[in-house]
C-alpha positions in Angstrom: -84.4 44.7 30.5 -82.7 42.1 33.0 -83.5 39.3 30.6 -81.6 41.5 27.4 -78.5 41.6 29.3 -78.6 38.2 30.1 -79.0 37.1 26.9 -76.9 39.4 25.3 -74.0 37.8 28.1 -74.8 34.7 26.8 -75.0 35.6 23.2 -71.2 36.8 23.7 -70.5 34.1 25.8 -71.3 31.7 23.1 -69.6 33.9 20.2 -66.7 33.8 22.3 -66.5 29.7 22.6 -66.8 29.5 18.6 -64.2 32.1 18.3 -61.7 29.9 20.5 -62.6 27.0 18.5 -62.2 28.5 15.2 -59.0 29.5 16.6 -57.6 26.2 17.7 -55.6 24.4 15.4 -56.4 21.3 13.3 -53.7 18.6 13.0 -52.6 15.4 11.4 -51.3 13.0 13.1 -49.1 10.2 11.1 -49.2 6.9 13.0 -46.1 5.1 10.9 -47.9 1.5 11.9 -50.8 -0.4 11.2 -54.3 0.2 13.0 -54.0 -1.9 16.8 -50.5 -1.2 17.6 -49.0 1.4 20.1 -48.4 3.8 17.8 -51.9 4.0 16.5 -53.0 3.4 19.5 -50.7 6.7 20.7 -52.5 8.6 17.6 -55.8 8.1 18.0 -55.6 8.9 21.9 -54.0 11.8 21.0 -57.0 12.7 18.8 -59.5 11.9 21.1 -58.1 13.9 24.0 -56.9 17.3 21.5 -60.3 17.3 20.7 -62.7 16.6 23.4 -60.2 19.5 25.8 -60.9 21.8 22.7 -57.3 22.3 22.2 -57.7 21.5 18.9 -61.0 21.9 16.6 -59.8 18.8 14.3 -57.4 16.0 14.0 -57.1 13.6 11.5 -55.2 10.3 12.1 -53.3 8.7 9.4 -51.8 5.3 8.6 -48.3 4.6 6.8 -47.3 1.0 8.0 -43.6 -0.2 7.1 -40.2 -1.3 8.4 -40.4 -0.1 11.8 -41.8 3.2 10.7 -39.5 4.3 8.5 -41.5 4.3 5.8 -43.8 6.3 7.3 -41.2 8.5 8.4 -39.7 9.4 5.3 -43.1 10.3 3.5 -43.7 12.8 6.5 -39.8 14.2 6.4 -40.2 14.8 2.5 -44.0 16.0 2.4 -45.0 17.4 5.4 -41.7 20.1 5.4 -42.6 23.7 6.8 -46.6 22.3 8.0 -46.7 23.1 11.4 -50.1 21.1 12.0 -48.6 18.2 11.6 -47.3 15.4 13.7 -45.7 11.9 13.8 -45.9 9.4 16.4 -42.7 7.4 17.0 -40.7 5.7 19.8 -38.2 3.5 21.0 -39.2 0.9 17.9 -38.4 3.6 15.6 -34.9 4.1 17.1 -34.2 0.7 16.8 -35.6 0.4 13.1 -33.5 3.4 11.8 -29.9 1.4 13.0 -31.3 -1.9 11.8 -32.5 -0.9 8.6 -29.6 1.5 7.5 -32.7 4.1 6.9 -31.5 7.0 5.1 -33.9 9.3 7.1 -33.5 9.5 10.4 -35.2 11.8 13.2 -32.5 14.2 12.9 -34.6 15.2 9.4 -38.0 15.8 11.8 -38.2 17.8 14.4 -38.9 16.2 18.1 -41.0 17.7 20.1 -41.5 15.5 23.3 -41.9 12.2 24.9 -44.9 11.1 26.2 -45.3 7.9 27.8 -43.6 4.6 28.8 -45.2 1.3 28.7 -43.6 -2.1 29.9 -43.5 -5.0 27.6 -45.5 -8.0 28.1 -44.6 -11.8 27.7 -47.1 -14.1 26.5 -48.5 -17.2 25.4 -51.6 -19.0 24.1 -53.3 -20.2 26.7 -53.4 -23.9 25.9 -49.2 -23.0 25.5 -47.3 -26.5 27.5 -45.5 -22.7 29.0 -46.9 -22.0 32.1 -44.1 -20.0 33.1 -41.7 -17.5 32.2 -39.3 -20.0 33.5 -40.8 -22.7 31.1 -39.9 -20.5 28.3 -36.3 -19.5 29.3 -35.5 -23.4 29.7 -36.6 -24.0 25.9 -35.0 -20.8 24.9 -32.2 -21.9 26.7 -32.4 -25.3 24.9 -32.4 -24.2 21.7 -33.4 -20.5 21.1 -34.1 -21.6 17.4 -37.2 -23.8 18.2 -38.8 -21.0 19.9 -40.8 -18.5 17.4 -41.2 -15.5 19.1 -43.5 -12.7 17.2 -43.5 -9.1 18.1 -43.1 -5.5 16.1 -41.1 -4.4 13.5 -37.2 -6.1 13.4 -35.0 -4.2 15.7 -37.8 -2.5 17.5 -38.5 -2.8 21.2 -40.1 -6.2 20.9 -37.4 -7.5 18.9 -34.6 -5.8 21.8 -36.3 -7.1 24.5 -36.5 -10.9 22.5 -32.7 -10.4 22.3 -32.0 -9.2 26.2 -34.5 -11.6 27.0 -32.5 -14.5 25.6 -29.0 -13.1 26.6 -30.3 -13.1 30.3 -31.3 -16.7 30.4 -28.0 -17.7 28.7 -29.4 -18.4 25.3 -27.3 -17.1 21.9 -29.4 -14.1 21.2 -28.4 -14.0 17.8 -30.2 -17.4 17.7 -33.5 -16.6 18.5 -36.1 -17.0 15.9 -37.6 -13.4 16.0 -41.0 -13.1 13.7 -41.4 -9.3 12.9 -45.0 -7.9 12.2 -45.9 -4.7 11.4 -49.1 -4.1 13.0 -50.2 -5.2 16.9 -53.0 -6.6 14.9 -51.2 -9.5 13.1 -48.8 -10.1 15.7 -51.8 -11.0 18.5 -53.6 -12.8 15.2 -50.4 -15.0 14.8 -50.2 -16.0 18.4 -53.7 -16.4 19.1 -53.6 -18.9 15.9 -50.4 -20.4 17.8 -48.2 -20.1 14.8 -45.5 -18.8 17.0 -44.6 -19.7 20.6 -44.8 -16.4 22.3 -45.3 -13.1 22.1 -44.0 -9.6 22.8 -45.1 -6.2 22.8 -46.4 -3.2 24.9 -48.8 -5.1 28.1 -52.1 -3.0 26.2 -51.3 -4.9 23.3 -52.3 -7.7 25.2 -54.5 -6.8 28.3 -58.0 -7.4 27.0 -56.9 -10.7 25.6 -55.3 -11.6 28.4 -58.1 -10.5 30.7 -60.5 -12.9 28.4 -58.5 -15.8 29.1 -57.1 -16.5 25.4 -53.5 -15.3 26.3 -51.2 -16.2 29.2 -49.0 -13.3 30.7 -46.0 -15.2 31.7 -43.9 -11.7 33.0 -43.7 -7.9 31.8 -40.3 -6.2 31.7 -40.6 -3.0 33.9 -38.8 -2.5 37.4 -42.6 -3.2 39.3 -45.6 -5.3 38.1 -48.1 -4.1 36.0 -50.9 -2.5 38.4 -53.3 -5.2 38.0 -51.4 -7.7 36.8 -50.5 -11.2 38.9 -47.7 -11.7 36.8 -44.3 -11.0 37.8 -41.6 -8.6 36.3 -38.6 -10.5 35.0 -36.6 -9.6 37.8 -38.9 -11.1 40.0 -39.2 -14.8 38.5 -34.7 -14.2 39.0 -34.2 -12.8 35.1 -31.8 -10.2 35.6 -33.8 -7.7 32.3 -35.4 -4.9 32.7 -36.9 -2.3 29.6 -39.3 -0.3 28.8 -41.0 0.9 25.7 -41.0 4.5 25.3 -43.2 7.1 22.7 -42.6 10.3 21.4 -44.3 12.8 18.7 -42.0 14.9 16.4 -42.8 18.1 14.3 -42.1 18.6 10.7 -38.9 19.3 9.0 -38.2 23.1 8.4 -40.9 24.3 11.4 -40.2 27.9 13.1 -39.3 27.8 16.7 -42.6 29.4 17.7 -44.8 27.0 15.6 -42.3 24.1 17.6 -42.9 26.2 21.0 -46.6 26.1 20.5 -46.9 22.6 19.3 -45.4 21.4 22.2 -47.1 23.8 24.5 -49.9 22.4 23.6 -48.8 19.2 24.1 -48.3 20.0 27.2 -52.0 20.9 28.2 -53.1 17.9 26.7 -51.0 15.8 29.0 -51.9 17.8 31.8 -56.2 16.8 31.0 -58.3 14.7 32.9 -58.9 12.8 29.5 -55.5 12.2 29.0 -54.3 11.2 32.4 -57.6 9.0 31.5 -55.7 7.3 28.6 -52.7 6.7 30.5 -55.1 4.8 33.4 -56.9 2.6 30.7 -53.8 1.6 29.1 -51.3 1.1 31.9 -49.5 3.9 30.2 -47.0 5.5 32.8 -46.2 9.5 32.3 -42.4 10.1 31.2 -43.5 13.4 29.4 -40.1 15.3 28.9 -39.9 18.2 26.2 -37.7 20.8 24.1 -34.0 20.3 24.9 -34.4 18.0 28.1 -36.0 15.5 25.6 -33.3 16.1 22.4 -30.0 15.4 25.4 -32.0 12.0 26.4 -33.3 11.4 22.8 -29.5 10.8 21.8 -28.6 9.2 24.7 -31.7 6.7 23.6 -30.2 6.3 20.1 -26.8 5.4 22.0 -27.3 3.1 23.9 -30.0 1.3 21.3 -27.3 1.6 19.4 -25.1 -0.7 21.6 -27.8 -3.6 22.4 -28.5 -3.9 18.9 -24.8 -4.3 17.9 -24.4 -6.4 21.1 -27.1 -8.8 19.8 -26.2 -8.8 16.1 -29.0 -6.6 14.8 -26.5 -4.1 13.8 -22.9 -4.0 12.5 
């Protein structure tokens, strides 16, 4: 008799577990970028984590590389209207890509549901590069900004702000520099490691394993404090008065209820709040800046402001 009820507990027990996971919800997640960059990078952690917590039963990852994520972003806005299982990665780059590209889509025609992490940027080299320092490359920036090929992300995105700040700060023309926009992590790293640029930036992951291996030199990262890990020291440190950092989001479809936005981004919020995500954030040198619902939307235009104002100030925008 003892051993029914036992196995009629765990009969129920186990009905109940597929009844939770039938019940969780399965996603899409649009990563506007290439596979290797941040933002697919962002997606496919995303997936990982949603489904190994079992707060979701199946997610899908899709790529839609182009200008910054634009293009990406105005398939989702004009397909994905009303579909509350669905989800685009963006950022700081996307900000910056909207102004500099005149997009006629913006995020006003998504729905933002939070941000999730911020990641300092990382300057690099090849490693047979004659710059051995970050003040090596300010002096030839300095020189003649021009001569210096500097590849990164998508034009006007982070990489391309922090190229421009960067210069500004060491007393180079900004509007000088000679900026090579990819738009994929992939062929940025490709294009240094094959030295046809100078130097590189993008988010430190980007960079870390080859930089670990030897092939790539970290000259500085951006951020207020060094990269745990890192030897290499923030701009501020090697006397370059810059400092930025790369931010993520995700945003909801256009045309979503407020209780299909509530629930996305309640579940967002136990996802960031898993062992496997604060996992991610650990392997990636990822910091936590999750902020959601109307605390996010004030500082989300704020964001768009002041982007607004670095990329005028460095001749990205009119």
């Amino acid at each position: 008799m003892k051993s029914l009820i036992v196995g009629a507990f765990v009969a129920l027990a186990l009905a109940s577990t597929s009844a939770l996971a039938q019940s969780a919800p399965a996603y899409e997640i649009m990563a506007p970028a290439s596979p290797g960059g941040g933002w697919d990078q962002t997606a496919r952690a995303m997936q990982a984590t949603l489904q190994d917590s079992k707060l979701a039963r199946n997610v899908q990852v899709v790529n839609v590389p182009g200008a910054g994520g634009t293009i990406g972003l105005a398939q989702f806005a004009s397909t994905k209207a009303g579909n509350a299982d669905a989800m685009l990665v963006g950022g700081y780059v996307m900000v910056g890509a909207i102004l500099t590209n005149n997009s006629p889509v913006s995020l006003d025609d998504v729905t933002p549901l939070a941000r999730l992490t911020g990641e300092d940027e990382a300057i690099v080299v090849p490693a047979s590069s004659p710059y051995k320092t970050i003040a090596d490359l300010a002096a030839a920036m300095k020189e003649n900004p021009g001569a210096v090929a500097i590849a990164g992300g998508s034009a006007g995105g982070t990489d391309h702000i922090a190229a421009g700040l960067l210069a500004q700060a060491v007393g180079a023309d900004p509007k000088a520099i000679n900026y090579i926009a990819f738009s994929g992590g992939g062929e940025a790293l490709a294009a240094i490691l094959g030295q046809q640029v100078a130097a590189g930036i993008s988010g430190y992951g980007e960079f870390e394993a080859q930089v670990k291996a030897g092939t790539l030199r970290l000259l500085a990262t951006t951020g207020e404090k060094r990269v745990t890990g890192s030897e290499a020291p923030t701009l501020k440190e090697a006397g370059i008065d810059m400092a930025l950092q790369n931010w993520r989001m995700v945003a909801g479809a256009p045309g979503i209820t407020a209780e299909q936005k509530a629930a996305l981004i309640a579940n967002l919020e136990k996802m960031v709040a898993t062992p496997e995500w604060q996992a991610v954030l650990q392997r990636n040198n990822w910091t936590n800046t999750f902020l959601a619902g109307d605390a996010f939307q004030t500082e989300l235009a704020k964001n768009i402001a002041d982007t607004k104002k670095v990329l005028t100030a460095i001749g990205l925008v009119q």
